[in-house]
N, CA and C atoms of all chains as a GROMACS GRO file, in nm:
protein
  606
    1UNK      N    1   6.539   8.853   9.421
    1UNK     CA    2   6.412   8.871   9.353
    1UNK      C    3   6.421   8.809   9.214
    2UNK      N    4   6.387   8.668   9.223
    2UNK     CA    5   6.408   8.597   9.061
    2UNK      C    6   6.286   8.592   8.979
    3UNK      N    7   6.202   8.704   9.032
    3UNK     CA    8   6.085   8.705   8.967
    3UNK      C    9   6.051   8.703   8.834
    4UNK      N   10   5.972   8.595   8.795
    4UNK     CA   11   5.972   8.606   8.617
    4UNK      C   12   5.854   8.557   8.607
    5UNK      N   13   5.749   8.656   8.550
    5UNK     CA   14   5.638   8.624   8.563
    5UNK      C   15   5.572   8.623   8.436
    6UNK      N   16   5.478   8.504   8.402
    6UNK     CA   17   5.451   8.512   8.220
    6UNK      C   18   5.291   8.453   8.275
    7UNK      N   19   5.241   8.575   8.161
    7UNK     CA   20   5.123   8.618   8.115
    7UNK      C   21   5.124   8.574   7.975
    8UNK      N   22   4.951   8.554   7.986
    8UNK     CA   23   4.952   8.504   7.891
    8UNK      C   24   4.966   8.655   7.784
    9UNK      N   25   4.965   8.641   7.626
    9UNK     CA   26   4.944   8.751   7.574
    9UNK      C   27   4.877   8.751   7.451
   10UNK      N   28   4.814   8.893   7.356
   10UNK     CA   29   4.693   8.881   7.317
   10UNK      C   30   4.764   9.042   7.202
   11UNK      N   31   4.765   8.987   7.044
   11UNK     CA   32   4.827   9.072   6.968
   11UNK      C   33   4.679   9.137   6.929
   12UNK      N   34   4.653   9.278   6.946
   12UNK     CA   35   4.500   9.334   6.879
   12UNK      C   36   4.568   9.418   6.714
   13UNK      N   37   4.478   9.381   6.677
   13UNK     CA   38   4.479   9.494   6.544
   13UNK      C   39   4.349   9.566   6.515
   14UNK      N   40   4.293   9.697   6.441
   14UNK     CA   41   4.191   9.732   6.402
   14UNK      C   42   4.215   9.870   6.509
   15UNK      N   43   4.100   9.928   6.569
   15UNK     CA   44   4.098  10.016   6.621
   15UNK      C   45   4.210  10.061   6.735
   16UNK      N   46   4.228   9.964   6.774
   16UNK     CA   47   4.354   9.919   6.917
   16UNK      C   48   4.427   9.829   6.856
   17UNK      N   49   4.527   9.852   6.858
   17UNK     CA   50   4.661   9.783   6.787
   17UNK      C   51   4.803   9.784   6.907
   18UNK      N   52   4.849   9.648   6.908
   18UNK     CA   53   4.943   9.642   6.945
   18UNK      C   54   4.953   9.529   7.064
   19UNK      N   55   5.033   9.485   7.168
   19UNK     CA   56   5.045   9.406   7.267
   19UNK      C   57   5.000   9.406   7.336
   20UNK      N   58   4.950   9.317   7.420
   20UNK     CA   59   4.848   9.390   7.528
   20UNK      C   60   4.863   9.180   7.645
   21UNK      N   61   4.910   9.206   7.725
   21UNK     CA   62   4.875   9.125   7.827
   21UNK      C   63   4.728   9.117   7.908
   22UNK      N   64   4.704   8.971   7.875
   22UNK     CA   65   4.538   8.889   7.953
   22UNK      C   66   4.555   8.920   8.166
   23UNK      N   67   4.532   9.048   8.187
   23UNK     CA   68   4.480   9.050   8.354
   23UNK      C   69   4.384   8.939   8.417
   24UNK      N   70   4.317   8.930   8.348
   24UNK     CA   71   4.158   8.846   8.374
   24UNK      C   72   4.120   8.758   8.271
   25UNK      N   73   4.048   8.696   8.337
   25UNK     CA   74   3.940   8.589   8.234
   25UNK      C   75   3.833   8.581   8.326
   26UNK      N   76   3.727   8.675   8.278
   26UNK     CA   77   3.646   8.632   8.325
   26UNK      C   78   3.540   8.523   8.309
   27UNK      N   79   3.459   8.472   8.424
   27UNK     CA   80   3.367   8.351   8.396
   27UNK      C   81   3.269   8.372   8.220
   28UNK      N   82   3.250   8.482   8.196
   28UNK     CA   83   3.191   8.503   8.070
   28UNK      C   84   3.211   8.514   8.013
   29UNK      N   85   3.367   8.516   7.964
   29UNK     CA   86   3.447   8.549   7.851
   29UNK      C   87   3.492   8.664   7.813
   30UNK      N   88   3.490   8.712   7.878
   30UNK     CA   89   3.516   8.890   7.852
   30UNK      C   90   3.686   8.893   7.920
   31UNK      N   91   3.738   8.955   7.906
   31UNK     CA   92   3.916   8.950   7.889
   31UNK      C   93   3.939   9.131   7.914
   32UNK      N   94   4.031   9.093   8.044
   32UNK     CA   95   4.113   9.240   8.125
   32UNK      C   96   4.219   9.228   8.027
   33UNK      N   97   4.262   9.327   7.982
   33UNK     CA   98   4.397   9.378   7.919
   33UNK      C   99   4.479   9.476   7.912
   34UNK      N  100   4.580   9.498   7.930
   34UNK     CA  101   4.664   9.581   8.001
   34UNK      C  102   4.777   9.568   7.890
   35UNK      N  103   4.828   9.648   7.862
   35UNK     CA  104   4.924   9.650   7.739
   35UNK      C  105   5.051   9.606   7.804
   36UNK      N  106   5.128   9.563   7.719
   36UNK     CA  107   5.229   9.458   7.743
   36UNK      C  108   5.368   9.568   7.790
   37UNK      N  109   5.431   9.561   7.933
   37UNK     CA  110   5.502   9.643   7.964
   37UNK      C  111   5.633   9.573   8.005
   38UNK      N  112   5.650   9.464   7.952
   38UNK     CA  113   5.779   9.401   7.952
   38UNK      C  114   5.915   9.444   7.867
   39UNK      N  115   5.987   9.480   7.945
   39UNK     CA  116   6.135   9.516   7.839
   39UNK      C  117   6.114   9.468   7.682
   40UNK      N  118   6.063   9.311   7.694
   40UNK     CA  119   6.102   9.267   7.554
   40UNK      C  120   5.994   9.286   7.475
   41UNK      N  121   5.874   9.361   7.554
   41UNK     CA  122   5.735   9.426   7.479
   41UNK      C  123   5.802   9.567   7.412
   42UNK      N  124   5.882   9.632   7.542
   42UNK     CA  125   5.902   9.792   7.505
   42UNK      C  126   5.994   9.790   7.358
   43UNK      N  127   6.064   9.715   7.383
   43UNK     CA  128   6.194   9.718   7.283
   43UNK      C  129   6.124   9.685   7.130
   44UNK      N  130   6.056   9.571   7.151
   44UNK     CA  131   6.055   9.546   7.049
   44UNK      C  132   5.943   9.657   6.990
   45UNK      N  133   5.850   9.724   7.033
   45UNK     CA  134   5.759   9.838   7.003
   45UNK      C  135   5.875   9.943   6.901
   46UNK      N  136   6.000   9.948   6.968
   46UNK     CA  137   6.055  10.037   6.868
   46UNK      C  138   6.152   9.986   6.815
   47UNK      N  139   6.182   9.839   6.753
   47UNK     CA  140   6.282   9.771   6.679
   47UNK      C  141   6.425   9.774   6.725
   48UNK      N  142   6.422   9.761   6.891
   48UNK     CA  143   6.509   9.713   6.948
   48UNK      C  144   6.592   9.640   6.997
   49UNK      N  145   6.710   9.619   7.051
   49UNK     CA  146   6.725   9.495   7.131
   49UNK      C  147   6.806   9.512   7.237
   50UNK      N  148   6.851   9.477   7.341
   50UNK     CA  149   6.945   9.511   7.416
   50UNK      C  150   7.085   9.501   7.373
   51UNK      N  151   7.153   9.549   7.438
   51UNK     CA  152   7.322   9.592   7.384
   51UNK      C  153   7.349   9.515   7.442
   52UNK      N  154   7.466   9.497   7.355
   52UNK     CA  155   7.574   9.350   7.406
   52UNK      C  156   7.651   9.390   7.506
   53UNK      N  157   7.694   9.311   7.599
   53UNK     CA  158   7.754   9.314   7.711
   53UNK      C  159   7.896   9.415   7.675
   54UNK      N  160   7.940   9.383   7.617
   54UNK     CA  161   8.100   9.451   7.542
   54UNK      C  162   8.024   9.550   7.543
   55UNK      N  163   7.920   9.580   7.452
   55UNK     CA  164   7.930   9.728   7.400
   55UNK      C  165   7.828   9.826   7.501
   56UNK      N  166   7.803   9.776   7.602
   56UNK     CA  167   7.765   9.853   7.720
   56UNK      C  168   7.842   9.834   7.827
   57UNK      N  169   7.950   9.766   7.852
   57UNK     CA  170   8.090   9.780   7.912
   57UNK      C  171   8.177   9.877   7.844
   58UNK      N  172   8.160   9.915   7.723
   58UNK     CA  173   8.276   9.988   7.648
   58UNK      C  174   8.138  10.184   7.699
   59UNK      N  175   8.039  10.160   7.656
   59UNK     CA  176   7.972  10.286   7.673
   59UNK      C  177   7.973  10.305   7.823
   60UNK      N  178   7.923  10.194   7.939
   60UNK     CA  179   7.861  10.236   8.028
   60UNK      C  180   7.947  10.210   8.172
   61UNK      N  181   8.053  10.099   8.112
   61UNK     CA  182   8.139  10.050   8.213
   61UNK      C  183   8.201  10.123   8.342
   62UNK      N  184   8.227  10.255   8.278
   62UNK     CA  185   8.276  10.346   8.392
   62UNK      C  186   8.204  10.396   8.452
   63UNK      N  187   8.072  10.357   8.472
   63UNK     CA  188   7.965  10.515   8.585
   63UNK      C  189   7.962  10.472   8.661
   64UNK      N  190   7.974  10.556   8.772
   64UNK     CA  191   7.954  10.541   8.892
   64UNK      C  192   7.866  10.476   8.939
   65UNK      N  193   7.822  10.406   9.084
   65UNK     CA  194   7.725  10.320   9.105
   65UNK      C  195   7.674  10.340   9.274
   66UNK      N  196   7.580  10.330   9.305
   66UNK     CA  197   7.584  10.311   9.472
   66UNK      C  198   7.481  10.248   9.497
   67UNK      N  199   7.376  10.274   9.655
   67UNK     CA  200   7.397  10.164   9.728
   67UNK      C  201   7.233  10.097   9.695
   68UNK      N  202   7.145  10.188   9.601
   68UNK     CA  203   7.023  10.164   9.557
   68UNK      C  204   6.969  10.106   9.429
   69UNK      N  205   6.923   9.994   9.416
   69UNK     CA  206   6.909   9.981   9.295
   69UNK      C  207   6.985   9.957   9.183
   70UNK      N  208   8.382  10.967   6.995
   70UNK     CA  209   8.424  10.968   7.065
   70UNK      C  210   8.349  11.147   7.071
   71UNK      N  211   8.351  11.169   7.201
   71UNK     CA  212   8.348  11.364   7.252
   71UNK      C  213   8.428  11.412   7.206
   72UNK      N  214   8.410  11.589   7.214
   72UNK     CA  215   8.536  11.646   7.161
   72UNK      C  216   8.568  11.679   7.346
   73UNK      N  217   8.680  11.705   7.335
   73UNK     CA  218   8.745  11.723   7.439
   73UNK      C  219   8.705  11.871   7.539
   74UNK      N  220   8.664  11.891   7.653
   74UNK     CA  221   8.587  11.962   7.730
   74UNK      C  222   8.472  11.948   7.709
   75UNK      N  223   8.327  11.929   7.609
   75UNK     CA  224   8.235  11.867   7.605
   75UNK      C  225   8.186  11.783   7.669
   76UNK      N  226   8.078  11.800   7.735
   76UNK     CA  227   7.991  11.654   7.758
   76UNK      C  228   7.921  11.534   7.691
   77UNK      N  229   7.982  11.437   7.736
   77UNK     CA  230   7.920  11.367   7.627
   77UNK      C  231   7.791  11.289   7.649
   78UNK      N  232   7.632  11.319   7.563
   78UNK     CA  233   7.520  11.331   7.558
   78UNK      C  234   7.490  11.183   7.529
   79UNK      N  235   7.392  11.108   7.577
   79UNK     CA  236   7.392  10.985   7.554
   79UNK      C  237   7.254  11.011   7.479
   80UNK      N  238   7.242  10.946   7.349
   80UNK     CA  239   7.064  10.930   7.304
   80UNK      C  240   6.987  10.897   7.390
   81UNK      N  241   6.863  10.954   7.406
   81UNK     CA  242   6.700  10.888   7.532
   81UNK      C  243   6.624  10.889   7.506
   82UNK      N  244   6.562  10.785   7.493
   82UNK     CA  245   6.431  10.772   7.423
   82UNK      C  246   6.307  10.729   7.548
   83UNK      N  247   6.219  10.726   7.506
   83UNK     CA  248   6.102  10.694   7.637
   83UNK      C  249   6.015  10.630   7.553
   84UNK      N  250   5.915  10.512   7.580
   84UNK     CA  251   5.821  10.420   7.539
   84UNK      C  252   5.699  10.485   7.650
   85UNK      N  253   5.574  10.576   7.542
   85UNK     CA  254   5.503  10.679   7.578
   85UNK      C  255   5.401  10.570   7.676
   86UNK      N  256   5.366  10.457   7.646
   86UNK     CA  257   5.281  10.337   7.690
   86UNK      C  258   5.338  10.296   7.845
   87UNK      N  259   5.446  10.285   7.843
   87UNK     CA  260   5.493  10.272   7.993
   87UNK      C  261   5.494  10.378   8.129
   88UNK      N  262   5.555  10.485   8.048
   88UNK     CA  263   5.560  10.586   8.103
   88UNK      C  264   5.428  10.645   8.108
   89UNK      N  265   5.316  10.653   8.070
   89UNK     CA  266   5.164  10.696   8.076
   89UNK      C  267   5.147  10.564   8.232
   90UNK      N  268   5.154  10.456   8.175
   90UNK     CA  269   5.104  10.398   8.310
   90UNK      C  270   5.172  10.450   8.430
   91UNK      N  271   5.329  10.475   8.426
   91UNK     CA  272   5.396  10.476   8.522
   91UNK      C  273   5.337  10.612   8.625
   92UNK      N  274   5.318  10.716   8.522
   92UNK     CA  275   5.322  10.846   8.610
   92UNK      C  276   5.122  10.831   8.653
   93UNK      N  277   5.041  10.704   8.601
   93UNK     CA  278   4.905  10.721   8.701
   93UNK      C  279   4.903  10.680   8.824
   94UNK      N  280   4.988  10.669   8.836
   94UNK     CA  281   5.020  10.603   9.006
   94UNK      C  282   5.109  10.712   9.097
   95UNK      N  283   5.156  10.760   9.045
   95UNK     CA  284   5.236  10.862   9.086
   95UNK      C  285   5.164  11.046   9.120
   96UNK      N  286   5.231  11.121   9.206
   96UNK     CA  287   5.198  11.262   9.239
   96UNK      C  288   5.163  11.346   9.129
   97UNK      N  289   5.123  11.496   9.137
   97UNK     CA  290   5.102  11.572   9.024
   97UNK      C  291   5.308  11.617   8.998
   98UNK      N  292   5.354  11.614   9.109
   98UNK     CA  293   5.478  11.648   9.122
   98UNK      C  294   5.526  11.566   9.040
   99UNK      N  295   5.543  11.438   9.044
   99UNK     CA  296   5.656  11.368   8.889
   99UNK      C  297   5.620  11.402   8.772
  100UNK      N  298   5.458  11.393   8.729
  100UNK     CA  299   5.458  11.464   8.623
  100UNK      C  300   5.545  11.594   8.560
  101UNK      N  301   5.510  11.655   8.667
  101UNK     CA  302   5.601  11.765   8.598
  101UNK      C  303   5.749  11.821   8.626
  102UNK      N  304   5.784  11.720   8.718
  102UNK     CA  305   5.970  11.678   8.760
  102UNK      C  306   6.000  11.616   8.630
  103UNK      N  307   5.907  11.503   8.586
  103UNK     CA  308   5.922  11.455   8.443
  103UNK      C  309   5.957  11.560   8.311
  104UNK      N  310   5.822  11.579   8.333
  104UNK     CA  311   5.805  11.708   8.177
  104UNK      C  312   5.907  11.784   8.212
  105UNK      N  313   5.942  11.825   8.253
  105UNK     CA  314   6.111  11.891   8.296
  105UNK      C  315   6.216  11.871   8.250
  106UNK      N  316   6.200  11.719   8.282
  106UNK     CA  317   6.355  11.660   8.250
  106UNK      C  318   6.347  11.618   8.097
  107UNK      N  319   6.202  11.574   8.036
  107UNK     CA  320   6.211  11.555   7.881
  107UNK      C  321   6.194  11.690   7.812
  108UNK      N  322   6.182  11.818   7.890
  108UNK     CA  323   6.217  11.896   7.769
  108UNK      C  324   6.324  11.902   7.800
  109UNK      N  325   6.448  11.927   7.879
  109UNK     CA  326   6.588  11.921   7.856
  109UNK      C  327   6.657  11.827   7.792
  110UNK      N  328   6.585  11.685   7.790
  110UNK     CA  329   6.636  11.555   7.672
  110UNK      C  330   6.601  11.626   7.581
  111UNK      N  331   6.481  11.662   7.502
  111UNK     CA  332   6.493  11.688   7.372
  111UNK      C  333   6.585  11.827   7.349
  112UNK      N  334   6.564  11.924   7.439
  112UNK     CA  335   6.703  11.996   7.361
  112UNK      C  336   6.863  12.012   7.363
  113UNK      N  337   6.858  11.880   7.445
  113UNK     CA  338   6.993  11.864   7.394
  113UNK      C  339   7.056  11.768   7.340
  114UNK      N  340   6.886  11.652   7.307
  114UNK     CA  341   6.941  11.544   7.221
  114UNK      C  342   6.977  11.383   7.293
  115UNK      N  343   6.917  11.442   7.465
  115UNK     CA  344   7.006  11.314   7.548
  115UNK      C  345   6.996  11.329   7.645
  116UNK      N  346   7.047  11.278   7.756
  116UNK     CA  347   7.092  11.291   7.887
  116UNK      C  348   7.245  11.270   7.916
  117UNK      N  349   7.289  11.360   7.965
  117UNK     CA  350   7.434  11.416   7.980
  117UNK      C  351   7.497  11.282   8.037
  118UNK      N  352   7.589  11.240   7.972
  118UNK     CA  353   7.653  11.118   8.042
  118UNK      C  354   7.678  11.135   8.215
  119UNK      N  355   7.722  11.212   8.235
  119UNK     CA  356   7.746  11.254   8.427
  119UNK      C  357   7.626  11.276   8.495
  120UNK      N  358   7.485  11.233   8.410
  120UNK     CA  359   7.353  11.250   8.494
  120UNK      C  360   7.325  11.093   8.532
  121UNK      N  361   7.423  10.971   8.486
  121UNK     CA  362   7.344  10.874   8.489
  121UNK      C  363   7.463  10.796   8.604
  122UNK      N  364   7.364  10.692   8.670
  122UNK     CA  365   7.452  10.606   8.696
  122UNK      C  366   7.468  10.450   8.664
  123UNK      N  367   7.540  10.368   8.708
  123UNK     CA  368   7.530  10.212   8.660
  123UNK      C  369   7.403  10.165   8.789
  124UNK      N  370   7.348  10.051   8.719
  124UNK     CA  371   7.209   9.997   8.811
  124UNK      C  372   7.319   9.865   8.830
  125UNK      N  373   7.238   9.795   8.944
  125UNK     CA  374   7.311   9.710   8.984
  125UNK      C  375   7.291   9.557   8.946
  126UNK      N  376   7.343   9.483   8.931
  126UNK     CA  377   7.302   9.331   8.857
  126UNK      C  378   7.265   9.229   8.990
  127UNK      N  379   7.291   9.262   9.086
  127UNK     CA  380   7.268   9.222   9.234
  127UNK      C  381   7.212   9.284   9.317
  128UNK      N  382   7.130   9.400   9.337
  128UNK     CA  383   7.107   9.491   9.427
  128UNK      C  384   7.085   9.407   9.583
  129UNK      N  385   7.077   9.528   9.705
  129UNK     CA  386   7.022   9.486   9.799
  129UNK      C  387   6.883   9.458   9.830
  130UNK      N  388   6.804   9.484   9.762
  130UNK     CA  389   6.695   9.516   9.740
  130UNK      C  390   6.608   9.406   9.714
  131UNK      N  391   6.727   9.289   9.611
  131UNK     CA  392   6.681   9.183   9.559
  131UNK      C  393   6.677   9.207   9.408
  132UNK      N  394   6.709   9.282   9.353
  132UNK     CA  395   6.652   9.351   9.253
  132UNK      C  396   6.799   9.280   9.125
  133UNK      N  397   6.760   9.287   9.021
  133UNK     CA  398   6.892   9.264   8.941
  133UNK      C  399   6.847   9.373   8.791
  134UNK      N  400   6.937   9.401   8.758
  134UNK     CA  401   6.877   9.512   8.700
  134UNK      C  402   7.079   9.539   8.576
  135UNK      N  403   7.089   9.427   8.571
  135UNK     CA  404   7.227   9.453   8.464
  135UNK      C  405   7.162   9.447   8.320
  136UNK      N  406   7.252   9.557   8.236
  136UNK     CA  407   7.240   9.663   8.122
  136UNK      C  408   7.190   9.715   8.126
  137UNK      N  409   7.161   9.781   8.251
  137UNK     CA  410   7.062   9.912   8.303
  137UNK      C  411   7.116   9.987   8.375
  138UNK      N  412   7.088  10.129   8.359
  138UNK     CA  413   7.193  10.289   8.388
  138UNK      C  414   7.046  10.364   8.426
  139UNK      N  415   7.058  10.441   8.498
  139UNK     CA  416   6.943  10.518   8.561
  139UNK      C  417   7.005  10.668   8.608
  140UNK      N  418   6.890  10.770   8.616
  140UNK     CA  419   6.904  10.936   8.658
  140UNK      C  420   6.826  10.912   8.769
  141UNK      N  421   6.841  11.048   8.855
  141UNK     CA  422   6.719  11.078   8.926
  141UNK      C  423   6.654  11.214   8.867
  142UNK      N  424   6.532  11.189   8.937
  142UNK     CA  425   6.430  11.329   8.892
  142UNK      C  426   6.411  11.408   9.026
  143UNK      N  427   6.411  11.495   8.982
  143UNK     CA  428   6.517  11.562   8.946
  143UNK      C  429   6.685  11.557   8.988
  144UNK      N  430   6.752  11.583   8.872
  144UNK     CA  431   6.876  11.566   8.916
  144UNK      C  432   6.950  11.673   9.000
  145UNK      N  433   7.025  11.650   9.093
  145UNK     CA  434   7.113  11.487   9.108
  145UNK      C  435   7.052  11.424   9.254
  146UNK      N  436   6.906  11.437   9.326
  146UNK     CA  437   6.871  11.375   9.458
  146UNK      C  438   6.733  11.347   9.460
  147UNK      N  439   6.680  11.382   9.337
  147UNK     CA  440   6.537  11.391   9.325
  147UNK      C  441   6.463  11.284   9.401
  148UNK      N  442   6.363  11.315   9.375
  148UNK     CA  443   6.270  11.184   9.487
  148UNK      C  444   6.234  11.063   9.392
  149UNK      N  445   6.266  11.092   9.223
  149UNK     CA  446   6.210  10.988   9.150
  149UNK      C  447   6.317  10.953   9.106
  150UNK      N  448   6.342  10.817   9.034
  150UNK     CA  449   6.428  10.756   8.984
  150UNK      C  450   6.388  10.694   8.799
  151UNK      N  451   6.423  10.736   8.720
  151UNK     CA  452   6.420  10.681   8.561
  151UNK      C  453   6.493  10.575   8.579
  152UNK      N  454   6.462  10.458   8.538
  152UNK     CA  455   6.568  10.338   8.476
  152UNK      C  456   6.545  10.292   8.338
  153UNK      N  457   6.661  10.318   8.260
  153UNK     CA  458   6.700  10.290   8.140
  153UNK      C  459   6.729  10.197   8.089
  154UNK      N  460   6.663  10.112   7.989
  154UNK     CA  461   6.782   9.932   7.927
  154UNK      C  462   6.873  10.022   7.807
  155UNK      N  463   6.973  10.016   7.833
  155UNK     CA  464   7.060  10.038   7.661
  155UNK      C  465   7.047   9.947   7.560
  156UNK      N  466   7.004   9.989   7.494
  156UNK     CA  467   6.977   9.895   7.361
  156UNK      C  468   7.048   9.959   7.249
  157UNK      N  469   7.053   9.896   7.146
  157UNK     CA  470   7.104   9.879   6.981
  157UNK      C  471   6.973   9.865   6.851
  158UNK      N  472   7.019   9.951   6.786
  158UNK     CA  473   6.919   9.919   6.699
  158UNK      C  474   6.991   9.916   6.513
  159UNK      N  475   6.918   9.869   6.426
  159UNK     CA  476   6.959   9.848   6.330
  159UNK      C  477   6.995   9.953   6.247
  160UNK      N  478   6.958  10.072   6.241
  160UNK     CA  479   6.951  10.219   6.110
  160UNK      C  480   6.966  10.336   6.261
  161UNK      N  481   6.946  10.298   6.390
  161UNK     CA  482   6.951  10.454   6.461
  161UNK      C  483   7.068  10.441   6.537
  162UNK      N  484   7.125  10.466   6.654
  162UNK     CA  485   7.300  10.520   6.713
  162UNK      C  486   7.230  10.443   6.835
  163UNK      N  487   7.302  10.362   6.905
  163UNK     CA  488   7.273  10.326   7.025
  163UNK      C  489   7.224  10.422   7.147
  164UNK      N  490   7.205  10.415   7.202
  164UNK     CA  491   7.147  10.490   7.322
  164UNK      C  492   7.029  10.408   7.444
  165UNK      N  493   6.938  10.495   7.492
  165UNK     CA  494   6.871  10.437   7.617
  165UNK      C  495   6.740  10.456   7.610
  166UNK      N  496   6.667  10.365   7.630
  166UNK     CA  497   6.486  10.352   7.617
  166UNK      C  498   6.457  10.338   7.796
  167UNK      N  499   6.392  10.451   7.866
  167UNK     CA  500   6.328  10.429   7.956
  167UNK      C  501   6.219  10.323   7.939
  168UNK      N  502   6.279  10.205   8.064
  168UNK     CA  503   6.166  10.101   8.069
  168UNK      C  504   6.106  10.145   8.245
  169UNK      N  505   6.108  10.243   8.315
  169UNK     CA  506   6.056  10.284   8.449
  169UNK      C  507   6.068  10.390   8.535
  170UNK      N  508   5.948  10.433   8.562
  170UNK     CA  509   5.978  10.578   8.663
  170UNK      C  510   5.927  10.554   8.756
  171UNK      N  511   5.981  10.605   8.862
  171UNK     CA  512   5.909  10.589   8.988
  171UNK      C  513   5.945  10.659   9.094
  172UNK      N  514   5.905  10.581   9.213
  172UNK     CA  515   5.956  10.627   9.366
  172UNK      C  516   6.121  10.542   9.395
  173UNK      N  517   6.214  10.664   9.478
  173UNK     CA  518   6.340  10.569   9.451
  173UNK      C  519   6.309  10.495   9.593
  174UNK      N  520   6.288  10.551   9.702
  174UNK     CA  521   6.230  10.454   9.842
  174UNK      C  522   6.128  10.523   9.904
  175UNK      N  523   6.072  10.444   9.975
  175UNK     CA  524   5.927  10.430   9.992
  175UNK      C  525   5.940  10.419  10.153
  176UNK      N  526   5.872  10.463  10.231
  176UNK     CA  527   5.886  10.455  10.416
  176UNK      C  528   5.855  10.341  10.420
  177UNK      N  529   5.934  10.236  10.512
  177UNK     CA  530   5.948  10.172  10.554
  177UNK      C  531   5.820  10.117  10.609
  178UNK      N  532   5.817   9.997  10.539
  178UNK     CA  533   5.698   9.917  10.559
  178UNK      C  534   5.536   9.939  10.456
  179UNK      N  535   5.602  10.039  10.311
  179UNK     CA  536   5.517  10.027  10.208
  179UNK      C  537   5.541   9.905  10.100
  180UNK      N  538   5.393   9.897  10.101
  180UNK     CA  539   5.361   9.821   9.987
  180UNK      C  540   5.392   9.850   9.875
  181UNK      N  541   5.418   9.959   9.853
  181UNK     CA  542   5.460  10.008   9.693
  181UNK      C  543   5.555   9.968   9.666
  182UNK      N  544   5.543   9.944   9.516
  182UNK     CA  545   5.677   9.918   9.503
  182UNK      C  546   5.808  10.018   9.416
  183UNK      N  547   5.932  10.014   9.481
  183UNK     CA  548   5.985  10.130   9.386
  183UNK      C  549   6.052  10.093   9.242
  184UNK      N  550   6.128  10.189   9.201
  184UNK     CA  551   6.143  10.179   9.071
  184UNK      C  552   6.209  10.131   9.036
  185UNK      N  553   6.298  10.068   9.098
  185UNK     CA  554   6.398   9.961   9.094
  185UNK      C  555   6.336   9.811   9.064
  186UNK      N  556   6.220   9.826   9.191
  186UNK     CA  557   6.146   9.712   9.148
  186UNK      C  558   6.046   9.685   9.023
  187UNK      N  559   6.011   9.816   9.003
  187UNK     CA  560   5.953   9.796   8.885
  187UNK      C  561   6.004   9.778   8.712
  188UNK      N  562   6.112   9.852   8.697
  188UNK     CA  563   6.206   9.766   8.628
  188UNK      C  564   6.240   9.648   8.613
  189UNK      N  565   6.279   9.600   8.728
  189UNK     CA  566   6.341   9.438   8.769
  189UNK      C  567   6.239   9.354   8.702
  190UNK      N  568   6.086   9.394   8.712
  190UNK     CA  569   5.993   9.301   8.698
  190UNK      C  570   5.951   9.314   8.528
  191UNK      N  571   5.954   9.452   8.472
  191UNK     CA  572   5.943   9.437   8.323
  191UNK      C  573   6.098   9.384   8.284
  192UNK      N  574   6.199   9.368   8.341
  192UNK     CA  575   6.324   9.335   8.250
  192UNK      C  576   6.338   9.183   8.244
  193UNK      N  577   6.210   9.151   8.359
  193UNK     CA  578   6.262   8.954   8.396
  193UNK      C  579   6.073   8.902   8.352
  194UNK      N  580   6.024   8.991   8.294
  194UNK     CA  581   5.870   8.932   8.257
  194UNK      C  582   5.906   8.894   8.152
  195UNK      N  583   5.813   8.788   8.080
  195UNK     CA  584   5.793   8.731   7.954
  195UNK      C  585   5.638   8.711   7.908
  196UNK      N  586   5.572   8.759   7.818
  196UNK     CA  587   5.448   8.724   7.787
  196UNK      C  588   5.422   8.592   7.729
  197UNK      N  589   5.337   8.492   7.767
  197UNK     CA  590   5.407   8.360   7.738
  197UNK      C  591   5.302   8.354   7.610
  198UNK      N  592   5.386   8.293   7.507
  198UNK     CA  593   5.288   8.253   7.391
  198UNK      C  594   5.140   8.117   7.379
  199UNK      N  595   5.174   8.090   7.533
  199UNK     CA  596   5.112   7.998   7.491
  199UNK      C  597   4.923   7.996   7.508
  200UNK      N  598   4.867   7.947   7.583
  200UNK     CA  599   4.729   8.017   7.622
  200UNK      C  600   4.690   8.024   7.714
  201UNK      N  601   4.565   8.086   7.780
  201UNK     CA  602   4.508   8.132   7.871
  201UNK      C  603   4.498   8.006   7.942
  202UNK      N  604   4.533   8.016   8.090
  202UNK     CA  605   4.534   7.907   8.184
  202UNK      C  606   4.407   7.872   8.244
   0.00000   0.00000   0.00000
C-alpha cells in the first residue's frame, strides 16, 4: 500500500483557523473542506516532529509486535 | 530511566481534530471504550509502556506504518485499535501523539477501512502546496 495521496491545501484564519484540505471544487466556486488530517498536519498543529530512528529504537525498539498492523 | 519495579509510563497526547473525525464513523461503544482509556492517560500521565506494541513497517495488510507503536481499546483484545507516531518536540519530553482510532478488522469483504489503514494513509499523505487541479 504505497499510497500517497496530495490534496490540494487551504490555510483559514478569522473565525475558523487552521489547515484544512480542498474535498471539492465545485462548478461555482464554492470549496468542500475537511481539515487537514495528515501526520505532518497533526504534528505540526502541536510543534512536532517525528523521532529519530535511534531515538525510537532506543525508546521503542523492544515491544513486542504481531501479526496485525 | 524507571525506578526499578515501576512501570514505565510513556507521555500521550491525542490531536482532538482527528480523533473527533475518527470516533463519527465509529459505534456509541468506542466512544466510550475511548473516554475510558483517556481518563486513565490523564491520571497517570501516559500509557503504561506494556500496553503498547511495535506497528509494523511492512505489514500484511499492505500497510507500512514504521515509528509507530499502537494499544488496543480496550486493553489488552479490545475491538479498537489507537495508533501512535512518536515524536520529539523542542521545550516538552518525547512521547506519543495519536494520529488514529479505529476498527482493528473488519469481516471479511468490508469496505471499511481499519485502523491500520487509516494511519498508513495520514502518515504517507501530503497536502500539496501547490493549486487546485
Amino acid at each position: 500500500m504505497q499510497t500517497v495521496s496530495r490534496q490540494a491545501h487551504v490555510t483559514l484564519s478569522g473565525d475558523i483557523a487552521g489547515e484544512y484540505v480542498v474535498e471539492d471544487r465545485r462548478p461555482d466556486g464554492r470549496l468542500v473542506l475537511a481539515p487537514n488530517l495528515s501526520v505532518e498536519a497533526i504534528l505540526a498543529r502541536h510543534g512536532e516532529r517525528p523521532m529519530s530512528a535511534e531515538s525510537f529504537e532506543r525508546h521503542f525498539g523492544g515491544l513486542p509486535t504481531d501479526d496485525e498492523g | 530511566m524507571p525506578a526499578a519495579g515501576r512501570e514505565q509510563i510513556v507521555p500521550t497526547r491525542f490531536d482532538d481534530e482527528a480523533i473527533e473525525h475518527d470516533l463519527a464513523f465509529l459505534p456509541r461503544a468506542a466512544t466510550l471504550a475511548l473516554q475510558a482509556l483517556r481518563r486513565d492517560i490523564d491520571k497517570a500521565g501516559g500509557l503504561p509502556l506494556s500496553h503498547l506494541k511495535g506497528c509494523q513497517s511492512e505489514g500484511r495488510d499492505g500497510t507500512s506504518l514504521a515509528g509507530c507503536v499502537k494499544t488496543y481499546v480496550p486493553w489488552p483484545d479490545g475491538r479498537y485499535g489507537l495508533v501512535f507516531n512518536a515524536v520529539e518536540h523542542s521545550t516538552r519530553p518525547w512521547g506519543l501523539r495519536a494520529i488514529a482510532f479505529g476498527v482493528r478488522h473488519h469481516p471479511r469483504g468490508s469496505n471499511a477501512r481499519t485502523v491500520y489503514q487509516l494511519a498508513h494513509e495520514r502518515l504517507h499523505s501530503t497536502a500539496a502546496p501547490s493549486q487546485i487541479p
